[in-house]
N, C-alpha and C positions, 0 to 999 in steps of 0.2 A: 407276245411274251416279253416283259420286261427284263433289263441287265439284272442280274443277281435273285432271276425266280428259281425254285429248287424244284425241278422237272420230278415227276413223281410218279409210277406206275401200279397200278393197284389188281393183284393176282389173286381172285378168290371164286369159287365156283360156281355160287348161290348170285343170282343178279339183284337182288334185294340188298346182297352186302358191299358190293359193288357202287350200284349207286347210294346208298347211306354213305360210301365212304366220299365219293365225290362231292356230294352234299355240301358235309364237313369241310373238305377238304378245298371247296368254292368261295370259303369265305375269307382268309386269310393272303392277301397280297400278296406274299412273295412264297407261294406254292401254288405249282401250275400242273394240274394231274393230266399228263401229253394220252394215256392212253389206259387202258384196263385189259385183262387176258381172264378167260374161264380154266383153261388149265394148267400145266406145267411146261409144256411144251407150246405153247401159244406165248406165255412167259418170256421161255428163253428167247423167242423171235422174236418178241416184240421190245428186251432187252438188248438184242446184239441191234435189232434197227433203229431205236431211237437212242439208246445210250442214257438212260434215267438217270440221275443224282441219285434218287432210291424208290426201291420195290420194296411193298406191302406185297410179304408172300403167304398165303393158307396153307399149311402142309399138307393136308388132306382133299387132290384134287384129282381128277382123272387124265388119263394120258402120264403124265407123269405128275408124280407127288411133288411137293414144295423143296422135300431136302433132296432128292435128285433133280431138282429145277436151280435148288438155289448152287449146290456144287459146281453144276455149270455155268453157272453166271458167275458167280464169284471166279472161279479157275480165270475164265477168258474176258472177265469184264471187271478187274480188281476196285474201278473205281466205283464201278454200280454198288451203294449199301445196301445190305437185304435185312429188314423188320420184318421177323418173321412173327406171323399172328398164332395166337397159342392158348387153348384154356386150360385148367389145373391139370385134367385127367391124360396129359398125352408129355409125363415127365421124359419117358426116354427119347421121344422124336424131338423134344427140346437138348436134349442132351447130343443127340446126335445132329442137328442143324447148329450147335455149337463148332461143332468138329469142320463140317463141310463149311463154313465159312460167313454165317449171318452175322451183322454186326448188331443189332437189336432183337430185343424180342418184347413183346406186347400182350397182354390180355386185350381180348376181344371183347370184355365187358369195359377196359379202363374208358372215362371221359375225352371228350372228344378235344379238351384243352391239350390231356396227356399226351393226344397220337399226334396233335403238331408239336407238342416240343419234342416228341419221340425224333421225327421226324427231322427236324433244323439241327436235334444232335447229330445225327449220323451223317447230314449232310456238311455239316461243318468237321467230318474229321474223327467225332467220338464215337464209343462206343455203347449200348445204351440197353441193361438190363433190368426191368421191370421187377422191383425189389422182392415180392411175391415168389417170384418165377426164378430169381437167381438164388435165393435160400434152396429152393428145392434141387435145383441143377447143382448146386456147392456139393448136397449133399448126395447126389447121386456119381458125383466125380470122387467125394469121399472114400466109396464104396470101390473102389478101383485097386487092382493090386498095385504094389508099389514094385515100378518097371524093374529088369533084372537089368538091364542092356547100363553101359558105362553113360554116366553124364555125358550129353554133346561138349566138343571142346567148348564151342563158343561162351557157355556160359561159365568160363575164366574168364571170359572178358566181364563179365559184371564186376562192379568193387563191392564189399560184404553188405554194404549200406542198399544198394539195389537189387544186391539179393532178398534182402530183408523184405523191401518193397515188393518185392517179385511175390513173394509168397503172402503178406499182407492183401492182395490183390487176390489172388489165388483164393480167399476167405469172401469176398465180395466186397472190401470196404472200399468206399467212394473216398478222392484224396484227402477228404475231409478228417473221415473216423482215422487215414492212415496217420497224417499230419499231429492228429490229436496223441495216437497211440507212439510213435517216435518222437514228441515233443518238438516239431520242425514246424515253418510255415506250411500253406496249402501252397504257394508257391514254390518252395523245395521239392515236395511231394511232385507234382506236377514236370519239375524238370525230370527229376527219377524218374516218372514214369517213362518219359521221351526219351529221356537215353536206353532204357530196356528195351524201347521197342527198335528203338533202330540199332543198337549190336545185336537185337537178338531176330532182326529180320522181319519183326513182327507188324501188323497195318493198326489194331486196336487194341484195348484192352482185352476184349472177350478173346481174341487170338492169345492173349499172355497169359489168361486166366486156364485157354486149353493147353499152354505150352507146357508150363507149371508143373498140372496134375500129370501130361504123360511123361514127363521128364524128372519124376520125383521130388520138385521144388517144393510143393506145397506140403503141411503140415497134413497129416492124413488123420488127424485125431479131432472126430467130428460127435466125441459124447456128451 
């Protein structure tokens, strides 16, 4: 394996999906898929021993499911990203591997162009939701009472302008539609984003976009 290949671990339980992903996933230079696991708990060990850049995880596996696979790997592996694979009909288990700490999520139908640039985003750092799949998650967080419990202090450390953003974010717009909607550069946007995530603790966007909704930042008016 060459310097700067993005190690890659592929968790899904059908061995047909398995190899289709290695496949794919053989043709591209700088990703190198070290290993594959059939279930959740095959996953986590083959996570804590090789230490992936990131896992392709199925939520629906045996031994243990995807979002009790991915919880533990995220808790004790922060740097492992987990792309969790997803089609329309399973919004709440998208909803809830939001929570336990995936930083992607993917249709299992998108092209195979889409799952390596899925892919080089998380491993480079971003976050990366599947614009399909995050309208539906927006609106299922929508649906959420709004928390009774006091603001955390930390979020006085934001200035108004990054709160603004915070909850622009919380909508699902990419720094693009943000940049557009506050009249600022995409390089503006971009630094905002960086400073919320690091006063507010946070590793991605999809982490700011769960902080938001539980923390009452975001806008709950989704008619």
């Amino acid at each position: 394996m060459s310097a700067g290949q993005i190690r890659v671990v592929v968790a899904d339980d059908q061995d047909m999906v398995r190899a289709g992903f290695r496949l794919l996933l053989d043709q591209p230079d700088d990703i190198d898929v070290v290993a594959d696991a059939a279930d959740g708990r095959s996953a986590v060990e083959v996570a804590h021993r090789l230490r992936p850049d990131v896992l392709l995880m199925d939520i629906r596996m045996p031994q243990l499911d995807g979002l009790a696979a991915t919880r533990q790997i995220t808790q004790a592996l922060p740097e492992c990203r987990v792309i969790v694979l997803t089609t329309f009909d399973i919004d709440d288990y998208v909803y809830e591997a939001l929570r336990v700490g995936a930083s992607g999520f993917l249709l299992k139908s998108a092209p195979a162009e889409t799952l390596v640039h899925a892919i080089r985003t998380v491993a480079a750092g971003d976050a990366l939701l599947d614009p399909a799949v995050t309208r539906r998650v927006i609106e299922q967080f929508g649906r959420l009472p709004v928390p009774a419990a006091p603001a955390p202090a930390e979020l006085d450390w934001l200035t108004d302008r990054e709160r603004e953003v915070l909850g622009q974010l919380a909508r699902g717009l990419s720094n693009a539609e943000i940049a557009s909607a506050l009249f600022v550069s995409d390089a503006t946007v971009k630094t905002h984003v960086a400073r919320i995530l690091a006063k507010l603790g946070l590793r991605d966007r999809v982490q700011a976009v769960v902080y938001a909704y539980e923390h009452g930042v975001a806008a709950r008016d989704h008619r």
